[in-house]
N, C-alpha and C positions, 0 to 999 in steps of 0.2 A: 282812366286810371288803371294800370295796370302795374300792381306791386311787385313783379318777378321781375319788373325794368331795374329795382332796387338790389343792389348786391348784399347776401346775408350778412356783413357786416352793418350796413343801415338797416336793415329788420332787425339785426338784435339788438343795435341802439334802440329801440323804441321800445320793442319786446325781447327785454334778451334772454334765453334762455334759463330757467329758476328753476332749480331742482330744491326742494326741502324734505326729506323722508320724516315721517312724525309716526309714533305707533302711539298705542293704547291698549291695556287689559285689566280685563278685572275676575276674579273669581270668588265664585260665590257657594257656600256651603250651607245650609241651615237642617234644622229638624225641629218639627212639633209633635206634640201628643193630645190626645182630646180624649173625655169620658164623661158620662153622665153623672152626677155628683148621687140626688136623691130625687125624689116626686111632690111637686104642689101639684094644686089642684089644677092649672093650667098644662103643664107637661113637664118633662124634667129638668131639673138645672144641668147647665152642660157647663165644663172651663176647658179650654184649652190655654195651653203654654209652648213657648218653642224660642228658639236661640238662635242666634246668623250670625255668619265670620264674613268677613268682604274684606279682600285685597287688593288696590287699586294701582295701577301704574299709569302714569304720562312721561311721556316723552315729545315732545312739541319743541324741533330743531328752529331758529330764524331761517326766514328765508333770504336773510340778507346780511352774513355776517362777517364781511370784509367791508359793511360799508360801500358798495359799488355800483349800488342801484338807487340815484336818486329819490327820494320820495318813496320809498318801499318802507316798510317798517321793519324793524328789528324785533319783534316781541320774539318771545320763547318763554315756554313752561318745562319745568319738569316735576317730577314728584312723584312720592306712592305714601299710602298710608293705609292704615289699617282699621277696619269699625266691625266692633264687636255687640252685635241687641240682643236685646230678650223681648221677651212679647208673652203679652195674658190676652185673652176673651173670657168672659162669663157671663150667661146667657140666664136668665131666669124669669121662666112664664109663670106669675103668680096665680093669673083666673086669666081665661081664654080673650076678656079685652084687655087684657093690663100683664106689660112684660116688661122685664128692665134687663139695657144688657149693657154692659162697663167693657174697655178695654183699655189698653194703652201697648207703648210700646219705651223702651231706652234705649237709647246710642250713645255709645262710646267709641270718642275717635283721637285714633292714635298721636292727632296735633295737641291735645289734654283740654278737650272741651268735650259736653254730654251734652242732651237733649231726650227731658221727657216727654214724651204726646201722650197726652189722655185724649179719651174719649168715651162719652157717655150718651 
C-alpha cells in the first residue's frame, strides 16, 4: 500500500482538510486579608476573608459548518460570563486537642444562579 499512488483529491475525500480556530480566556482577580482575632487557651482565633472576580470567554467555531463533511459534527459553543465570590475562614484552637474551624465560600454567576459551599 502505498498512499502518494492516491491523488490529493482522494486523501481529502477521506481526510479532508479541517481547519476550526476556537480560543478561550479567562481572567482572574481576587484579594484576601487575614488577622488574629483574640487568645484561648489553645492559640489564637484567626479569620480571614477575601473576594474574586472571574471573567470567562469561549469561543468553540464548528468544525463543520457548511455541512460538507459527512459524519463530522456540528457542535459550537460560545459564551462569556461573569462570577463574582466572597470567601471567610475561621480557625479556633480552644485547648491544644480540640480546635474548630468553619469556612465557606459564595458564587455568583452572571447566568443568575448562586452557590453557597460550606465547610466545617
Amino acid at each position: 500500500m502505498n498512499p502518494s499512488l492516491n491523488s490529493q483529491a482522494v486523501r481529502d475525500s477521506v481526510l479532508p482538510p479541517i481547519t476550526s480556530l476556537s480560543d478561550s480566556s479567562i481572567f482572574t482577580t481576587d484579594a484576601s486579608v487575614s488577622r488574629d482575632l483574640f487568645a484561648l487557651p489553645g492559640g489564637n482565633v484567626q479569620l480571614a476573608v477575601g473576594g474574586q472576580y472571574r471573567k470567562e470567554k469561549l469561543n468553540n467555531r464548528s468544525a463543520n459548518p457548511n455541512l460538507d463533511v459527512p459524519g463530522l459534527s456540528t457542535a459550537q459553543a460560545f459564551g462569556d460570563r461573569d462570577v463574582w465570590a466572597a470567601y471567610f475562614e475561621a480557625a479556633a484552637p480552644i485547648f491544644d486537642q480540640l480546635s474548630v474551624n468553619v469556612s465557606g465560600r459564595y458564587d455568583s454567576y452572571s447566568e443568575g444562579f448562586n452557590k453557597f459551599s460550606p465547610k466545617m
